[in-house]
C-alpha positions in Angstrom: 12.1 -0.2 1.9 9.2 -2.0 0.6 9.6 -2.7 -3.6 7.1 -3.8 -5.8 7.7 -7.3 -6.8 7.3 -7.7 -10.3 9.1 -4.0 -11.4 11.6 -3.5 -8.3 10.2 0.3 -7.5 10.6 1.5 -4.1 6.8 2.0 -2.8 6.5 2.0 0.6 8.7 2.9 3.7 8.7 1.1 6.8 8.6 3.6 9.0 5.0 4.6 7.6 4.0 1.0 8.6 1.5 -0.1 11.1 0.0 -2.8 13.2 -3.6 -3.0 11.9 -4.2 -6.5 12.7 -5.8 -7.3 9.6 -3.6 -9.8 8.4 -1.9 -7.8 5.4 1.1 -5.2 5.9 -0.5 -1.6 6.2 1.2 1.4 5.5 -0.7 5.2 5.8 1.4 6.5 2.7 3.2 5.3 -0.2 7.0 6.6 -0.4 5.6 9.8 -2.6 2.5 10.0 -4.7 3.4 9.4 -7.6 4.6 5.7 -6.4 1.2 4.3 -6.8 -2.1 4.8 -8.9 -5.3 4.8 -7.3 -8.5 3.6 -8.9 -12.1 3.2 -8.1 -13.0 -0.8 -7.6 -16.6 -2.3 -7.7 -15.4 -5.9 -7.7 -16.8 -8.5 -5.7 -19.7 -6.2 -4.9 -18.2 -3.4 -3.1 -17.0 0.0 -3.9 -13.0 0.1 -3.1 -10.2 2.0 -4.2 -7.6 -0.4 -5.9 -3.8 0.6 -5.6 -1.6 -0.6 -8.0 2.3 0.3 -8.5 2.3 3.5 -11.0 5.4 2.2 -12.6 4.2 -1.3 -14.1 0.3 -1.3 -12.9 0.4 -4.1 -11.1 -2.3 -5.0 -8.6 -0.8 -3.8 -4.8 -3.8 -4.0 -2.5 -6.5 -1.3 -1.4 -6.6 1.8 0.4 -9.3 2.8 2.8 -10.2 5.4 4.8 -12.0 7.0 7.7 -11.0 3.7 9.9 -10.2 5.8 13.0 -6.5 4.4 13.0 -4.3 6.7 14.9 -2.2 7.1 12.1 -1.1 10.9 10.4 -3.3 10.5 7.5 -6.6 8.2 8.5 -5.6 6.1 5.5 -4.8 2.3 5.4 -3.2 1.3 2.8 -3.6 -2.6 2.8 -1.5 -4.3 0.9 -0.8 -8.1 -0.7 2.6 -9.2 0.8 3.2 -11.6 -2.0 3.0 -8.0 -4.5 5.7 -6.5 -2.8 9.7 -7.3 -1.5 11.4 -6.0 1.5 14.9 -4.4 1.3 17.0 -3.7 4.7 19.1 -0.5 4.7 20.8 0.0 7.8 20.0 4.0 9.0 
């Protein structure tokens, strides 16, 4: 389970993780909706959509779609690794 870093909610799941070779952990869904806020971003001259953690707003990373990843949802969710914490459960 992936956590947010500065508020400890559970975000992300690793099973919903993939290898998009973009240098950041990509997921194609937060753990439920509700996890994360998403919000338009026209920073640095582009129009993105900013996801931050719904619980404490912090900055997570970007989603994008329409990438033709072979994913369930055709979303990347690309986000910071420094924003987040990884917690092991064994299954």
């Amino acid at each position: 389970m992936y956590h947010c870093r500065a508020c400890g909610e559970e975000l992300f799941r690793s099973t919903e993780k993939f290898a998009s070779h973009c240098g950041w952990p990509s997921f194609f869904s937060p753990l439920a909706g509700d996890k994360v806020i998403e919000r338009e971003d026209r920073s640095h001259g582009m129009v993105r959509t900013e996801v931050l953690c719904a619980n404490c707003g912090s900055h997570l990373g970007h989603v994008f779609a329409g990438e033709g990843y072979d994913t369930p949802t055709d979303l990347r969710y690309c986000i910071n690794s420094i924003s987040m914490t990884l917690e092991e459960k064994e299954i």
